[in-house]
C-alpha positions as CSV (number, residue, x, y, z in Angstrom):
1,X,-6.1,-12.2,17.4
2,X,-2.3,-11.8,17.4
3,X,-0.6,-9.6,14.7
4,X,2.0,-12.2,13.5
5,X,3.4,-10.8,10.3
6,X,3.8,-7.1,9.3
7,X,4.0,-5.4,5.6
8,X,5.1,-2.2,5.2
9,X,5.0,-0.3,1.8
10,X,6.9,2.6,1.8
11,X,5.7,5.1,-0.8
12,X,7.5,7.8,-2.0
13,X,5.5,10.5,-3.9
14,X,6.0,13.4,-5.9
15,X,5.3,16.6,-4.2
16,X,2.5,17.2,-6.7
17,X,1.2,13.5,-5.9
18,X,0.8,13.8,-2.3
19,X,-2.6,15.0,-2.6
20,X,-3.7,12.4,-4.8
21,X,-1.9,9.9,-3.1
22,X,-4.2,10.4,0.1
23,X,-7.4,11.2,-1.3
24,X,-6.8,7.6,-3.4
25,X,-6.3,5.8,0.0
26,X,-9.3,8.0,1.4
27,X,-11.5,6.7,-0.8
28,X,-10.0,3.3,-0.9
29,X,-12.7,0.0,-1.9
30,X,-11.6,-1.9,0.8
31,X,-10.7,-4.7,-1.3
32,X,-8.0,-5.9,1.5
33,X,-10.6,-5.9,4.5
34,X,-12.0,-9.3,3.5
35,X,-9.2,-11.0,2.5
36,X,-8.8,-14.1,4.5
37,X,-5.9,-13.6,7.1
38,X,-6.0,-9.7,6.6
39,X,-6.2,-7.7,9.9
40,X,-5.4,-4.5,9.7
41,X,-4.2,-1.5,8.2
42,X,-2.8,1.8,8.6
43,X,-1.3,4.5,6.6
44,X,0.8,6.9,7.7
45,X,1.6,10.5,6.4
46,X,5.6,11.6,7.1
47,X,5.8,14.6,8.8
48,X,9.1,15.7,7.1
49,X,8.3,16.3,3.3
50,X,10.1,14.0,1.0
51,X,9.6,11.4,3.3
52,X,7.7,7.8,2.4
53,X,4.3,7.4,3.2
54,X,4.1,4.3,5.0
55,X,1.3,1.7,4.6
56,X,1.4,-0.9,7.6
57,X,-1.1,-4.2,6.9
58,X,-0.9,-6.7,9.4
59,X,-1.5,-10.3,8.5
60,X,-2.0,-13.5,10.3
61,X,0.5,-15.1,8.3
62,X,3.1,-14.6,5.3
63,X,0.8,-16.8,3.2
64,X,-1.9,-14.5,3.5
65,X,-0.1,-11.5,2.8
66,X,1.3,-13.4,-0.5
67,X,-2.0,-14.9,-1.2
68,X,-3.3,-10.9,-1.6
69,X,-0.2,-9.4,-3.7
70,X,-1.4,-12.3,-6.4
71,X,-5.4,-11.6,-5.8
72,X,-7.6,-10.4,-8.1
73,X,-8.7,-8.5,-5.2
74,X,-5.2,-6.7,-5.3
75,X,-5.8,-5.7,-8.5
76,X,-9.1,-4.0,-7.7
77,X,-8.0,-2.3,-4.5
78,X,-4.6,-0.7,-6.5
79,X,-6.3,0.1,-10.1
80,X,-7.0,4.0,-9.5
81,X,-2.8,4.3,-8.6
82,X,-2.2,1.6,-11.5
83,X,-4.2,4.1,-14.4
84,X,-1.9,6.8,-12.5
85,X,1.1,5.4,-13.0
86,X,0.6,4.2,-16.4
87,X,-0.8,7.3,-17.9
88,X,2.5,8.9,-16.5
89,X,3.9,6.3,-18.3
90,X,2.2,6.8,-21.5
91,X,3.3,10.9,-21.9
92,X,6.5,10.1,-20.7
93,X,6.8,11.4,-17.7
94,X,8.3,10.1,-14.6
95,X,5.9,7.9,-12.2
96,X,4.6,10.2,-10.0
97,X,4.8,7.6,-7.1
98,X,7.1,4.4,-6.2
99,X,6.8,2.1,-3.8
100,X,8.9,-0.7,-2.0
101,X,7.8,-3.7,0.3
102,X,9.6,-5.0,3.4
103,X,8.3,-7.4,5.6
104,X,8.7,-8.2,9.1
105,X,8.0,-11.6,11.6
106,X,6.7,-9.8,14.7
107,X,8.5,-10.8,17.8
108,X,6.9,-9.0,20.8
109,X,3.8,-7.0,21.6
């Protein structure tokens, strides 16, 4: 199966975070694996702190990848970080993650 579209969410954590940050995606529910057009995944961990985590998904299509953001499936897969970020929220203290999508048409293997 070809890899035709690639997401990439960089996520930048606080140094205190980090550790959550992984053991969140170590214990992830796999809520993306069955999504229809979904291929694969991989997270990355920077080797120069202050860096971005990176977490590549690979997609069949653009559709599919947008057809996941809006799931409820999303939801599910992202509600651990979610609670995180809103209880940071909720004492007033600064998210202790952020995160930015870009997306990329793959043109060679």
């Amino acid at each position: 199966m070809q890899k035709n579209f690639v997401a990439i969410n960089y996520i930048q954590c606080n140094a205190e975070y980090s550790q959550r940050f992984e053991e969140l995606f170590g214990s992830r529910a796999h809520a993306i694996d069955a999504m229809p057009g979904f291929i694969d995944m991989r997270v990355l961990k920077p080797h120069a702190e202050g860096e971005p985590y990176l977490v590549v998904s690979y997609w069949e299509s653009e559709q599919a990848f947008s057809a996941w953001t809006k799931s409820p499936a999303f939801l599910e897969g992202h509600k651990r970080a979610f609670a995180d970020l809103a209880k940071a929220k909720e004492q007033g203290l600064p998210a202790p993650m952020t995160s930015s999508f870009k997306t990329y048409q793959v043109i060679a293997h």
